[in-house]
C-alpha positions as CSV (number, residue, x, y, z in Angstrom):
1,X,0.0,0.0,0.0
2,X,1.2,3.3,-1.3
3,X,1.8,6.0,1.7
4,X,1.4,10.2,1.4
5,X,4.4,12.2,3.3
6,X,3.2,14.1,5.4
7,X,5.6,16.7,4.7
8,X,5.9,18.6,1.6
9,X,8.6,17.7,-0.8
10,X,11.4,19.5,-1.1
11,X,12.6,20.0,-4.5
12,X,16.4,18.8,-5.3
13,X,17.0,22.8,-6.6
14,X,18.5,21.9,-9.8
15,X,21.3,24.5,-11.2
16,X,22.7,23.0,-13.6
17,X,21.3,21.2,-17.3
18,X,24.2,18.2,-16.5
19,X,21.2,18.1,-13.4
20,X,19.1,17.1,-15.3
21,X,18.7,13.3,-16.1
22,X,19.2,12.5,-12.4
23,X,15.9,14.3,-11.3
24,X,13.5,12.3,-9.8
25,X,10.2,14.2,-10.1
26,X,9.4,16.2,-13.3
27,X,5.8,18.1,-14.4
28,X,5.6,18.1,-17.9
29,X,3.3,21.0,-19.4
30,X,2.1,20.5,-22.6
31,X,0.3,23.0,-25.1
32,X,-2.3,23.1,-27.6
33,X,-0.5,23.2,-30.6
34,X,1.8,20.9,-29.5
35,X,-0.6,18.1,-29.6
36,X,-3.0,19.1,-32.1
37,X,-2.6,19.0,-36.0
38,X,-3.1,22.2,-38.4
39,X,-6.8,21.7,-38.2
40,X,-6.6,21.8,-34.8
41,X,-7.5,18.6,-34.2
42,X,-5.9,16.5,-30.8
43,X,-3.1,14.7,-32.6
44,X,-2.8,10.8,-31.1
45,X,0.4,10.5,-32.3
46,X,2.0,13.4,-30.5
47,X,0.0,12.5,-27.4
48,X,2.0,9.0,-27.9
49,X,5.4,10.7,-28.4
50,X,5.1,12.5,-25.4
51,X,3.9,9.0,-23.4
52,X,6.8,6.9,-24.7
53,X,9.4,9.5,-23.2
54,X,7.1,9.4,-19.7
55,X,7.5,5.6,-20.0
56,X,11.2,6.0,-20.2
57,X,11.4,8.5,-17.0
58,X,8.8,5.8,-15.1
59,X,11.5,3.4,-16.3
60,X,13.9,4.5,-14.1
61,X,11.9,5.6,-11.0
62,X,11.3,8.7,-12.2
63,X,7.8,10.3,-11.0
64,X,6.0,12.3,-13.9
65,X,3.0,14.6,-13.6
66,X,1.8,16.1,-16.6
67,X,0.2,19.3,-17.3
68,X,-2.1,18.8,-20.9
69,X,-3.5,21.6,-22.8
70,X,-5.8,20.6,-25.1
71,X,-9.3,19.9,-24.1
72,X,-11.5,22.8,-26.1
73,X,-8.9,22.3,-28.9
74,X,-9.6,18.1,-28.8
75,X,-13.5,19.5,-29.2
76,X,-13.6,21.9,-32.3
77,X,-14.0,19.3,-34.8
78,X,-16.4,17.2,-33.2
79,X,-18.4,20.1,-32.5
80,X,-17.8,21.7,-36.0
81,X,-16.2,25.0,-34.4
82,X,-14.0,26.8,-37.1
83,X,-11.8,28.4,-34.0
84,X,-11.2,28.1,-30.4
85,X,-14.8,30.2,-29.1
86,X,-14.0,33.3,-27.4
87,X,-17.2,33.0,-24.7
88,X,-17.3,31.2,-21.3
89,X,-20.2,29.4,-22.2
90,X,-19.3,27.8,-25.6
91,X,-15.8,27.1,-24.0
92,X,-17.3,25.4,-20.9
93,X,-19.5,23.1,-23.8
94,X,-16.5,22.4,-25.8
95,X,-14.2,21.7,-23.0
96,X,-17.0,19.0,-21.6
97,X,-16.6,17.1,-24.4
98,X,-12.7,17.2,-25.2
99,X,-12.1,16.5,-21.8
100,X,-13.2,12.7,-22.1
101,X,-11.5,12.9,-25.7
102,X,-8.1,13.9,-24.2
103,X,-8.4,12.1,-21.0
104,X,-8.9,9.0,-23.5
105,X,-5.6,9.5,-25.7
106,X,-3.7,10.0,-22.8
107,X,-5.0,7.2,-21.3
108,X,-4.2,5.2,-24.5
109,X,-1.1,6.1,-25.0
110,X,0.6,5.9,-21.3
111,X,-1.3,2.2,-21.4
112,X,0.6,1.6,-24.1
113,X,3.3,2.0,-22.4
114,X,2.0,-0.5,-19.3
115,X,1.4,3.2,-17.6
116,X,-2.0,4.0,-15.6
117,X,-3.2,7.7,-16.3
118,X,-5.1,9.4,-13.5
119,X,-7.2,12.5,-14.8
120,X,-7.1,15.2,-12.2
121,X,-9.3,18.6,-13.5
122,X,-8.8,21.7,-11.0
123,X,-9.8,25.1,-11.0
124,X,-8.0,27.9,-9.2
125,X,-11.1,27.3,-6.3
126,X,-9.3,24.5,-5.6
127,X,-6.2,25.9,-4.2
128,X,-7.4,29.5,-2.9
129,X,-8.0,28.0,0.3
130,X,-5.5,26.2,1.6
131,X,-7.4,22.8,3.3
132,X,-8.4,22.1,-0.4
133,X,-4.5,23.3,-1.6
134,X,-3.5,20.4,0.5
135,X,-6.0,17.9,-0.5
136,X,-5.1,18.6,-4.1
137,X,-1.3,17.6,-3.2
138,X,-2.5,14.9,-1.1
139,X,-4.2,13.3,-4.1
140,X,-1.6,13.6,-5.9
141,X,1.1,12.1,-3.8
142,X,-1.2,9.2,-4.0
143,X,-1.6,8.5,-7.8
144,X,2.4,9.4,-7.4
145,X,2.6,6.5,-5.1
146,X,1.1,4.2,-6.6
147,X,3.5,4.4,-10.0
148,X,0.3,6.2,-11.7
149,X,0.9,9.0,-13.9
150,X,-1.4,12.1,-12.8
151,X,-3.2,14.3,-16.1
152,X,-4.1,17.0,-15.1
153,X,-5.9,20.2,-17.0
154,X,-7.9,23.0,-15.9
155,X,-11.5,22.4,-15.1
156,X,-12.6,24.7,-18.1
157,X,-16.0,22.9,-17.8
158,X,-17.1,24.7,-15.1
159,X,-14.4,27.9,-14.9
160,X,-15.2,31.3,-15.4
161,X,-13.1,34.6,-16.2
162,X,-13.4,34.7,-12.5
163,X,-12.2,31.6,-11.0
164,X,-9.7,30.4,-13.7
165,X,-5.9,29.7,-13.4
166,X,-6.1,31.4,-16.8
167,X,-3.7,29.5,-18.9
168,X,-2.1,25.7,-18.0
169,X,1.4,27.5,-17.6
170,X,0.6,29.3,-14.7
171,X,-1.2,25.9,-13.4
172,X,1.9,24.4,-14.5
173,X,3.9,26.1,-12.0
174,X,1.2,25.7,-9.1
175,X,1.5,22.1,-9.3
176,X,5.3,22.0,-9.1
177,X,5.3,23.7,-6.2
178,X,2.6,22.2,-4.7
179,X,4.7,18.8,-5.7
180,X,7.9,20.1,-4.4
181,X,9.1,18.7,-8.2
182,X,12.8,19.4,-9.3
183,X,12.5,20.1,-12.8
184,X,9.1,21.8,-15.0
185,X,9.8,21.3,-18.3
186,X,7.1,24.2,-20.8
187,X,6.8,22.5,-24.0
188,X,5.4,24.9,-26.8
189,X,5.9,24.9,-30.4
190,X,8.7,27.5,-30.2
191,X,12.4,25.8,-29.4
192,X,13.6,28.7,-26.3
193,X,12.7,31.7,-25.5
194,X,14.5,34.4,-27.7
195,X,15.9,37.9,-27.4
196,X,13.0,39.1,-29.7
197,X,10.3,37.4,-31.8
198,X,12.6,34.5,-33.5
199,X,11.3,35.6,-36.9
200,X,13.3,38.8,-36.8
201,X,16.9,39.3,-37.8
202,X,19.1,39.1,-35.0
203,X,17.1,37.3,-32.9
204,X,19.1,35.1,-30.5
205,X,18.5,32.1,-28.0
206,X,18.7,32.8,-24.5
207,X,20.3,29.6,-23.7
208,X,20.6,30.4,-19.5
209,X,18.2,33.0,-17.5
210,X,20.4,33.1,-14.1
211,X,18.2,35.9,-13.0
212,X,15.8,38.7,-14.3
213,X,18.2,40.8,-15.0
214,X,19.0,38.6,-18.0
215,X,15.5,39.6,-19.6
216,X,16.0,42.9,-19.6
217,X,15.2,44.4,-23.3
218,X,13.6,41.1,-24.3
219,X,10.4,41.1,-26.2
220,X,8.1,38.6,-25.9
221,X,5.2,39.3,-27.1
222,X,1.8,38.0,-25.4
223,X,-0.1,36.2,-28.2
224,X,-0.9,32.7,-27.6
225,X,-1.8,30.4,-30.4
226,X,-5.4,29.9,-32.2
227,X,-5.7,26.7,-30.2
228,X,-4.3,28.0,-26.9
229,X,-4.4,30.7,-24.3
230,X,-0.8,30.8,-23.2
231,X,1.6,33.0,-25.0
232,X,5.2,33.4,-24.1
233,X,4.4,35.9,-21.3
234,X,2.7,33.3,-19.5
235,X,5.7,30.7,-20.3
236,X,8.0,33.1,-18.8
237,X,6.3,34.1,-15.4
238,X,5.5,30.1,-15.0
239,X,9.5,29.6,-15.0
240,X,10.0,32.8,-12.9
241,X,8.2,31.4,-10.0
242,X,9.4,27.6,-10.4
243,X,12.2,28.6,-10.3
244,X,11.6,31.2,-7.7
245,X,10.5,28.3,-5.5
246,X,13.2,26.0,-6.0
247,X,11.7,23.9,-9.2
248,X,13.9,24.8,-12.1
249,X,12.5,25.2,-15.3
250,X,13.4,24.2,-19.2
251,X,11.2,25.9,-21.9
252,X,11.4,24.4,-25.4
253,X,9.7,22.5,-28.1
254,X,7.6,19.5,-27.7
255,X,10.0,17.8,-30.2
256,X,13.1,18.6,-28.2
257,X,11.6,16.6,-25.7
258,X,14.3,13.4,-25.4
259,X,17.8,16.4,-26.1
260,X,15.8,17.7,-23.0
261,X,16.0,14.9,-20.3
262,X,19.7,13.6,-21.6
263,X,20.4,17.1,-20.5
264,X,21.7,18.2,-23.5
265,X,21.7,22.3,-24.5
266,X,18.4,23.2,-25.9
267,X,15.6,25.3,-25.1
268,X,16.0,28.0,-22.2
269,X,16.7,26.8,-19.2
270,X,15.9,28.7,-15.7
271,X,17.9,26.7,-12.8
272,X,16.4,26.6,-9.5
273,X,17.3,29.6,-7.0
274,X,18.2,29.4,-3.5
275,X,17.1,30.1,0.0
276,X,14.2,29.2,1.9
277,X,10.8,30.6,1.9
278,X,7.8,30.7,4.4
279,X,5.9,28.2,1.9
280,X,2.4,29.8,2.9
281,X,3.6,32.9,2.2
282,X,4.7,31.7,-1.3
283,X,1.6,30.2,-1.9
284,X,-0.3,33.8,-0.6
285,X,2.1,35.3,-3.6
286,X,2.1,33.0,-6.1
287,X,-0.7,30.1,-6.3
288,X,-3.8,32.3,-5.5
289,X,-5.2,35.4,-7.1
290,X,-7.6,38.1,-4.8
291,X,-11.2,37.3,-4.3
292,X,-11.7,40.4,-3.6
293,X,-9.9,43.8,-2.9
294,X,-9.6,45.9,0.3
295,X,-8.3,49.6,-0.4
296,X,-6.6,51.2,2.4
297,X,-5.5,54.7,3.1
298,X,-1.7,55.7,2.9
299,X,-1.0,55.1,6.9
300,X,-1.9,51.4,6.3
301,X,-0.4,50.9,3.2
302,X,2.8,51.8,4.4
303,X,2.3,49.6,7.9
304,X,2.0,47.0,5.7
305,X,4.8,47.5,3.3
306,X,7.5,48.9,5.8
307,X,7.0,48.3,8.8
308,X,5.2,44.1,8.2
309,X,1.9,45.0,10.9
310,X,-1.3,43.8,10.2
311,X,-4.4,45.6,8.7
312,X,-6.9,46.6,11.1
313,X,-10.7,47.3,9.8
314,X,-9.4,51.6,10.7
315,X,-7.3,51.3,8.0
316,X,-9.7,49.9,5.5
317,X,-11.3,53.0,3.2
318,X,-13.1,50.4,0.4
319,X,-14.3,47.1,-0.1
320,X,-14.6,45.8,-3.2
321,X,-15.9,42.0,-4.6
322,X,-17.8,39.7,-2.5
323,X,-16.3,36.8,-0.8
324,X,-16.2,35.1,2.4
325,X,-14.0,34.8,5.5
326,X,-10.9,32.9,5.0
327,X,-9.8,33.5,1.3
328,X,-7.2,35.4,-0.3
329,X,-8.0,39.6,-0.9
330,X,-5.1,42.3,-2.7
331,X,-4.8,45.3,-0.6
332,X,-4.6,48.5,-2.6
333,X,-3.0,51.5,-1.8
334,X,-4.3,55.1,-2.4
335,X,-2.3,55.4,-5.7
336,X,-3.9,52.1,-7.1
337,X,-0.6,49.6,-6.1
338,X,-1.5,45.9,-4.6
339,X,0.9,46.0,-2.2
340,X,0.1,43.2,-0.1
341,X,-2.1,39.7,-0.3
342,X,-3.4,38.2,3.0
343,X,-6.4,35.9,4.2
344,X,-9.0,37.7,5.1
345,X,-10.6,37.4,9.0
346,X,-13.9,38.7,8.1
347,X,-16.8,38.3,5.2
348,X,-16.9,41.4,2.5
349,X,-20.3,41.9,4.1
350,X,-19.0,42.4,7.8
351,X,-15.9,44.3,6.1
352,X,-18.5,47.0,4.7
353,X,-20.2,47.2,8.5
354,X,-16.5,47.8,10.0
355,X,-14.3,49.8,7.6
356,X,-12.9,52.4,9.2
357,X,-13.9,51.9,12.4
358,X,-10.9,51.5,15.4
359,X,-10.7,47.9,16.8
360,X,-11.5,49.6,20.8
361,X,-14.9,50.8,18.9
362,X,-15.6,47.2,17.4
363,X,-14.6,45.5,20.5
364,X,-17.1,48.1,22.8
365,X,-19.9,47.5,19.7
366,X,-19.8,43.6,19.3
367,X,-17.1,42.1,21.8
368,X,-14.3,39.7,21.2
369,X,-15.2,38.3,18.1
370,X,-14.4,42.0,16.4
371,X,-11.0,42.4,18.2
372,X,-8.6,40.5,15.7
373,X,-7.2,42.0,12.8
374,X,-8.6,41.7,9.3
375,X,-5.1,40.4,7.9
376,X,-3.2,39.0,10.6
377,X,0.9,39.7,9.1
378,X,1.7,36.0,9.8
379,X,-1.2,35.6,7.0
380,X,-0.3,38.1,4.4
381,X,2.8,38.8,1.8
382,X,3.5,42.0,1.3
383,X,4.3,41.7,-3.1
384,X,7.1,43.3,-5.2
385,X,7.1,47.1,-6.0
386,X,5.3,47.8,-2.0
């Protein structure tokens, strides 16, 4: 019987391609176009090249997750759709029925391979709070464990504008942290990321990004494909915050694949950085989005930013979104920064009732249960620029 640490994995912090085929836990993210033909059809046949070089990582005692695009694109010709559709509710039909159709050709081709596929769908709901954050990587550790190889793709069935991780790159990136995996590997149907559009003269391969200073002047456009959501913008911050969290990263084409995991130099490859981080206050930053905003006045912005104190309902001039106690909110400063991200201690509702209010007035008014603040500062994470 397979067993789930009960710790979070820590990533091996990879610096160094030569790393690279002694890793032993890889997330594989996978775009449309890279398993779709020109009609935009799902492709079996790249599905099954991808599948044969998972078989050769499970092989060795390698743990793979992988991270598939593909689902609405899998549905346009079934469904007669010329193009990927650009509304929520045509995109929540298609994905419903190119879910089962991609979920099927993976499951095909890993079992090929005597591999056992596990579908796992999430939407960003799923890890805004974190008891469900650590279900999610509970689950996972358990298809891990038992040599199964987890799918997973966003839940576009039942996503909206508002809950969605937005593109599988930025999911991509969630689940190797979440994983504690050593290597993330962006397959696309470019080869690396370049120094401008690689059409254009002069462009040339970044081969190493030690640290952002090494994209500075780079254009990367923000287009992603017909079939796809995820343009090289997305790509990039993906690798920024594996990489930030210890996971490096290697973005390159879905053919380059095998010169990929032999280590050799292709694609762009972001090696893991050190020192230790407060991993809920990564998460706060980096695997959650506001449910809502709280706008502050310039005395609490710059408690927060400077001097690390928690936000107290006085501070609090505006409350904006609806959501409930115990989620992520941006707090926004009078000029219109988010300078900090924190759970929240109170509903939107009981946030409207006590904005601006001192916490000996609350306390007097409604006793105890008013007297804590509405970001504790061992709950927030005060974000870059503050």
């Amino acid at each position: 019987m397979s067993t789930v640490p009960q710790q979070p994995r820590q990533p091996a912090r990879v610096t160094a391609r030569a790393q690279v085929p002694g890793v032993h836990r890889i997330v594989l993210k996978i775009g449309s176009s890279s398993l779709t033909d020109t009609a935009g059809r799902l492709d079996p046949a790249a599905v099954r090249a991808v599948a044969d070089h998972v078989a050769v990582l499970a092989a060795r005692g390698t743990d793979v997750v992988i991270v598939s695009s593909g689902a609405i694109a899998a549905a346009l010709a079934p469904l007669g759709l010329p193009r990927r559709p650009a509304d929520v509710a045509t995109q929540q039909a298609a994905a419903s029925v190119g879910q089962s159709l991609l979920a099927s050709a993976w499951a095909q081709a890993l079992g090929a391979n005597g591999l056992v596929a596990g579908q796992v769908l999430l939407t960003e709901s799923d890890v805004i709070r974190r008891e469900t954050y650590r279900n999610v990587r509970t689950a996972l550790e358990a298809l891990l464990g038992m040599r199964a190889v987890p799918v997973i793709n966003e839940n576009d069935t039942t996503a909206t504008h508002e809950i969605r991780f937005g593109d599988n790159d930025r999911l991509a990136a969630l689940v190797a942290q979440l994983i504690g995996a050593d290597l993330l590997v962006l397959l696309t149907d470019v080869d690396a990321l370049y120094t401008a559009p690689p059409r254009e003269p002069g462009a040339r391969r970044i081969v190493t990004v030690q640290d952002d200073a090494a994209l500075e002047g780079v254009d990367v456009g923000s287009v992603g494909s017909a079939v796809g959501t995820g343009g090289m913008v997305t790509k990039l911050a993906a690798a920024q915050h594996a990489s930030t969290t210890g996971t490096a990263t290697i973005l390159t084409a879905a053919g380059l694949l095998g010169e990929v995991l032999t280590g050799q130099d292709v694609g762009t490859f972001f090696p893991a950085r050190h020192g230790r981080r407060r991993s809920r206050l990564v998460w706060l930053r980096f695997a959650t989005r506001g449910a809502g905003s709280l706008h502050v006045d310039e005395g609490a912005a710059t408690a927060l930013a400077s001097r690390r104190r928690s936000l107290l309902a006085v501070g609090i001039t505006e409350v904006r979104g609806t959501f409930a106690a115990g989620v992520p909110v941006d707090v926004v400063a009078p000029d219109g920064r988010v300078v900090a991200r924190g759970l929240v201690a109170y509903s939107s509702e009981d946030l409207r009732a006590i904005r601006g209010r001192s916490s000996a007035d609350l306390r007097h008014e409604h006793g105890d249960a008013f007297r804590r603040p509405v970001l504790h500062r061992d709950d927030l994470v005060v974000l870059p620029g503050a």
